[in-house]
N, C-alpha and C positions, 0 to 999 in steps of 0.2 A: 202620775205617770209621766214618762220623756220620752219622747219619739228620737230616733237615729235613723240614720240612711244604710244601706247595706252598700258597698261599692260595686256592687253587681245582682242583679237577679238572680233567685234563685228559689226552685221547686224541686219537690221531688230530692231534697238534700239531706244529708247525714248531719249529725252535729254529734261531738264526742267531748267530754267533760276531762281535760287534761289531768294531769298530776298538780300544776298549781295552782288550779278551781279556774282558770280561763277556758274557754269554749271554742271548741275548733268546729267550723263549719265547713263540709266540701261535700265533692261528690253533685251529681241533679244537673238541672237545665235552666234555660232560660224564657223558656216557650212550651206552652202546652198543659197537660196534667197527667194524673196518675193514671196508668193505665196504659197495655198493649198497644206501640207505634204510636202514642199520643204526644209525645215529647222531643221538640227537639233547642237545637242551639245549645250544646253540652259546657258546663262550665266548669275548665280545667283548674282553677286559680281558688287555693284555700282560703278560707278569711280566719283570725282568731278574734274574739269579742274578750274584750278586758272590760269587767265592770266598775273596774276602780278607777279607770282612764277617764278623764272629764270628755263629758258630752259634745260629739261630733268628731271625737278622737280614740273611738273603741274600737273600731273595727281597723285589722290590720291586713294587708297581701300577703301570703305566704308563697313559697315557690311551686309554679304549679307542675301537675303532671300531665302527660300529653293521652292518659287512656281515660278517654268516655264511659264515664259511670253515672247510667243513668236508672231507670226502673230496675228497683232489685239489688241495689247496690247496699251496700253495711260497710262500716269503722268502728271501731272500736281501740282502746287505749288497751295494752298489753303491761302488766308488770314492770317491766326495765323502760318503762315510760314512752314510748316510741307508740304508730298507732297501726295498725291491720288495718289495708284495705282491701276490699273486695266483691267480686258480683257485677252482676249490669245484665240485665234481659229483657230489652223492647220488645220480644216475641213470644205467644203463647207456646211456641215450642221451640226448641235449639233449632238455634240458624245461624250455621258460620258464616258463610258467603251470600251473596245478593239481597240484602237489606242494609238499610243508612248506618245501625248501629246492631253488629253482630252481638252473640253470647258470648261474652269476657269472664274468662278462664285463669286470667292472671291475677296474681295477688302481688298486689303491693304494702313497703315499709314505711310509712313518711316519719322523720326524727326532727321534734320539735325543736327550735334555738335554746330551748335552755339544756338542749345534749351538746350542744357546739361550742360552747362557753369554754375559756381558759379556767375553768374550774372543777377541783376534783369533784366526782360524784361522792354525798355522802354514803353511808352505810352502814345497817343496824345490824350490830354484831351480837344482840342478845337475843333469843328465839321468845319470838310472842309465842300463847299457849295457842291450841288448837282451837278449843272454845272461849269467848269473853262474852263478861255480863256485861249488862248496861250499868252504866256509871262506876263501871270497873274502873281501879286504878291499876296501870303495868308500871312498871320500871323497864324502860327501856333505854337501852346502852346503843351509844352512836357513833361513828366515825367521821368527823368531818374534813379529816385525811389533813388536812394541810390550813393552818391562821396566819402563814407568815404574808401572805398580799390582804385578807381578807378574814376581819373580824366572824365569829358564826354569829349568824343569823338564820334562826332555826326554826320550822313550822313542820307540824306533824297533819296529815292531811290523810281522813278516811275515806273511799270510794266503793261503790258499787255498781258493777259495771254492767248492769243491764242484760237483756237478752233481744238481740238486736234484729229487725227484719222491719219492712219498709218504712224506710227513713227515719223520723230524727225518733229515738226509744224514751218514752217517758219514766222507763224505770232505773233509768241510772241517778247516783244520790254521789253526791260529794259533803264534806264536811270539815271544816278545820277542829283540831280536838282541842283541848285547852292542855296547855301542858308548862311544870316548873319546873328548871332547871335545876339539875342538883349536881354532885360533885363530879368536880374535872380531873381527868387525869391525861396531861399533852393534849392530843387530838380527841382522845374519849371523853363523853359526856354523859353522864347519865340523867334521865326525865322521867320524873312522874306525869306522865299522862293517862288524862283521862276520858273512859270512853262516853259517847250520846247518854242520854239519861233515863229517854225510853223509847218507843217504837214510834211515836209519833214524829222525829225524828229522821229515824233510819230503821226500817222496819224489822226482823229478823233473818238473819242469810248470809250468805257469802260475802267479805267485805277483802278489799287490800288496805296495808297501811303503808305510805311514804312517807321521808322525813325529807324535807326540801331544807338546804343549805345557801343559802342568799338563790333562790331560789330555783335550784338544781336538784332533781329530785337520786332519793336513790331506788336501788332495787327495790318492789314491795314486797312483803310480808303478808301471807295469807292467814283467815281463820273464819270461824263461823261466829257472827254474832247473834245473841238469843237472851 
């Protein structure tokens, strides 16, 4: 085991399994616990946990927001890589006005830095099937739009995105797939990848798949795995 520091307190927080298997944590407080009016000191400021970052250098600031989400609050990562946030209720019932932290109504977008990058998004231009077995191989065809600044550098990345309700969801699963490269044509590449091998893994269910590009993801691709 290795202990880290968080750069900030925090309960009562969300945490969300990006597109490139790093961990977004936001959302909660810095005082208090779960539970109606128990919480306060709200912490606007994301952090991302990079596990491949050497020790005492994983956790990163992200730009915060200024709306209080605190009990009740959910994130989640969306397909086009970006993340939904939403919820906040310190109150056993809706209270807009005269309490420290009303029922929040707004939803927000947060778009992680690797959508802000001078680099195109890739993009899977061949249609996964609807269902895939385990230890299935696909051929999948890829865009990685443009090699003339930046060699590909290609990772195919499967996630399961949970079903999300107070704080962090233990049922989200992320996974790097193993995948070989096969013939190029200009920007198009096509890959044999391949899927988990059984449910001990990645259980049976709804899955997306991304193909990250020096580590840019593209749009997912839905299907059922079983």
């Amino acid at each position: 085991w290795e202990m880290d520091t968080m750069p900030t307190p925090r309960l009562m927080g969300d945490a969300v399994i990006l597109a490139d298997g790093r961990i977004m944590l936001l959302n909660g407080c810095m005082t208090g616990y779960a539970g109606f009016r128990h919480g306060n000191d709200p912490v606007f400021t994301p952090v991302v946990y990079d596990p491949d970052a050497p020790l005492g250098h994983r956790f990163t600031e992200w730009v915060p927001s200024n709306i209080a989400r605190m009990y009740h609050s959910v994130a989640m990562l969306l397909p086009d890589g970006t993340v939904f946030v939403t919820g906040s209720n310190e109150n056993s019932e809706v209270r807009l006005t005269d309490v420290p932290f009303p029922t929040e109504y707004r939803v927000e977008s947060f778009t992680p830095p690797y959508l802000t990058t001078d680099l195109a998004r890739p993009e899977i231009v061949s249609k996964v099937p609807e269902k895939v077995a385990y230890g299935q191989k696909l051929a999948v065809t890829i865009d990685v739009k443009d090699t003339r600044k930046y060699a590909p550098d290609v990772t195919f990345m499967l996630g399961h995105r949970g079903f999300v309700t107070h704080s962090t969801h233990m049922s989200q699963r992320m996974a790097k797939l193993v995948a070989t490269q096969g013939q190029v044509d200009g920007t198009k590449i096509i890959y044999q990848v391949e899927m988990p091998p059984n449910a001990n893994l990645m259980p049976p269910g709804p899955y997306y798949i991304h193909v990250l590009n020096n580590g840019v993801p593209s749009m997912a691709q839905h299907f059922l795995l079983n």
